[in-house]
C-alpha positions in Angstrom: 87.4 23.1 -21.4 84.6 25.8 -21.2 81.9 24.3 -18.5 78.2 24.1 -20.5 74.9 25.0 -18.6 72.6 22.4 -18.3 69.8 22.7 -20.2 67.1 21.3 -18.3 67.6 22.4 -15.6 67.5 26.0 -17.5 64.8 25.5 -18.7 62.9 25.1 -15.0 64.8 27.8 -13.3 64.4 31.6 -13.2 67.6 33.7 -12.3 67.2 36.9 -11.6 69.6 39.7 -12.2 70.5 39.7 -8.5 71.2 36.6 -9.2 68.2 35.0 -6.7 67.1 31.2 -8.3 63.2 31.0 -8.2 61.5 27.7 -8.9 57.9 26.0 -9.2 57.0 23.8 -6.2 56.9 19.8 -6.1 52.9 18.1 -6.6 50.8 21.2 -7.8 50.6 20.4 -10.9 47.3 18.6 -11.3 44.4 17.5 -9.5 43.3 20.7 -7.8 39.8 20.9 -8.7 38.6 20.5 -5.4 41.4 22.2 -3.8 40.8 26.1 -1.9 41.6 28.5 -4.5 43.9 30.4 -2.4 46.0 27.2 -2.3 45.8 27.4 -5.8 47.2 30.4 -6.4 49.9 29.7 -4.0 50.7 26.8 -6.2 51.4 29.1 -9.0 53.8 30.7 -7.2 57.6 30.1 -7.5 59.7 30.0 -4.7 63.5 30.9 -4.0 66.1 28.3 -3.8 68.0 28.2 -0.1 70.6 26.3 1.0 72.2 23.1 -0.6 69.6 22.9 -3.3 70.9 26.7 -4.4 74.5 25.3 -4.5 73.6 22.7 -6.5 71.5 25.0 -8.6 74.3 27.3 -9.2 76.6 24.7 -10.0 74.6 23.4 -12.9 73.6 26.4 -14.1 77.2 27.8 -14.4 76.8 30.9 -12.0 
Protein backbone atom coordinates (compact mmCIF):
# COMPACT_ATOMS: atom_id res chain seq x y z
CA UNK A 1 0.00 0.00 0.00
CA UNK A 2 1.35 3.49 -1.17
CA UNK A 3 2.34 5.51 2.28
CA UNK A 4 0.07 9.05 2.29
CA UNK A 5 1.60 12.39 3.52
CA UNK A 6 0.09 13.80 6.38
CA UNK A 7 -1.69 16.64 5.72
CA UNK A 8 -1.29 18.71 8.62
CA UNK A 9 1.56 18.37 9.27
CA UNK A 10 2.11 19.67 5.37
CA UNK A 11 0.46 22.18 5.81
CA UNK A 12 2.95 23.70 8.74
CA UNK A 13 6.14 22.59 7.21
CA UNK A 14 8.29 24.10 4.41
CA UNK A 15 10.69 21.63 2.45
CA UNK A 16 12.95 22.96 0.56
CA UNK A 17 14.49 21.55 -2.57
CA UNK A 18 17.58 20.44 -0.67
CA UNK A 19 15.32 18.90 1.10
CA UNK A 20 15.99 21.20 4.61
CA UNK A 21 12.40 21.16 6.88
CA UNK A 22 11.82 24.86 8.14
CA UNK A 23 9.21 25.51 10.70
CA UNK A 24 7.47 28.47 12.86
CA UNK A 25 8.50 28.49 16.51
CA UNK A 26 6.30 27.47 19.61
CA UNK A 27 4.37 30.77 21.70
CA UNK A 28 4.86 33.73 19.23
CA UNK A 29 1.89 33.87 18.03
CA UNK A 30 0.07 36.44 20.09
CA UNK A 31 0.48 38.86 22.69
CA UNK A 32 3.51 40.71 21.59
CA UNK A 33 2.48 44.15 21.79
CA UNK A 34 4.70 45.00 24.40
CA UNK A 35 7.38 42.78 23.23
CA UNK A 36 11.03 44.49 21.57
CA UNK A 37 10.43 44.51 18.01
CA UNK A 38 13.53 42.80 17.09
CA UNK A 39 12.09 39.90 19.06
CA UNK A 40 9.33 40.29 16.95
CA UNK A 41 10.70 39.79 13.92
CA UNK A 42 12.64 36.98 15.12
CA UNK A 43 9.31 35.45 15.84
CA UNK A 44 8.42 35.57 12.28
CA UNK A 45 11.22 33.65 11.41
CA UNK A 46 11.16 29.89 10.73
CA UNK A 47 13.67 27.68 11.88
CA UNK A 48 15.21 24.35 10.62
CA UNK A 49 14.25 21.07 12.02
CA UNK A 50 17.52 19.12 13.72
CA UNK A 51 17.67 15.99 15.16
CA UNK A 52 14.79 13.57 16.21
CA UNK A 53 12.06 16.14 15.48
CA UNK A 54 13.58 16.07 11.63
CA UNK A 55 13.17 12.22 11.61
CA UNK A 56 9.94 12.40 12.74
CA UNK A 57 9.25 15.19 10.27
CA UNK A 58 10.48 13.20 7.39
CA UNK A 59 8.66 10.22 8.37
CA UNK A 60 5.33 11.91 8.21
CA UNK A 61 5.86 13.76 5.45
CA UNK A 62 6.96 10.77 3.18
CA UNK A 63 10.56 12.00 2.39
Amino acid sequence: MKAKTHKATAKRVKVTAAGRIFHRRANRQHKLTKVRPSYRREAERLVEARGAERKRLRRLLNI
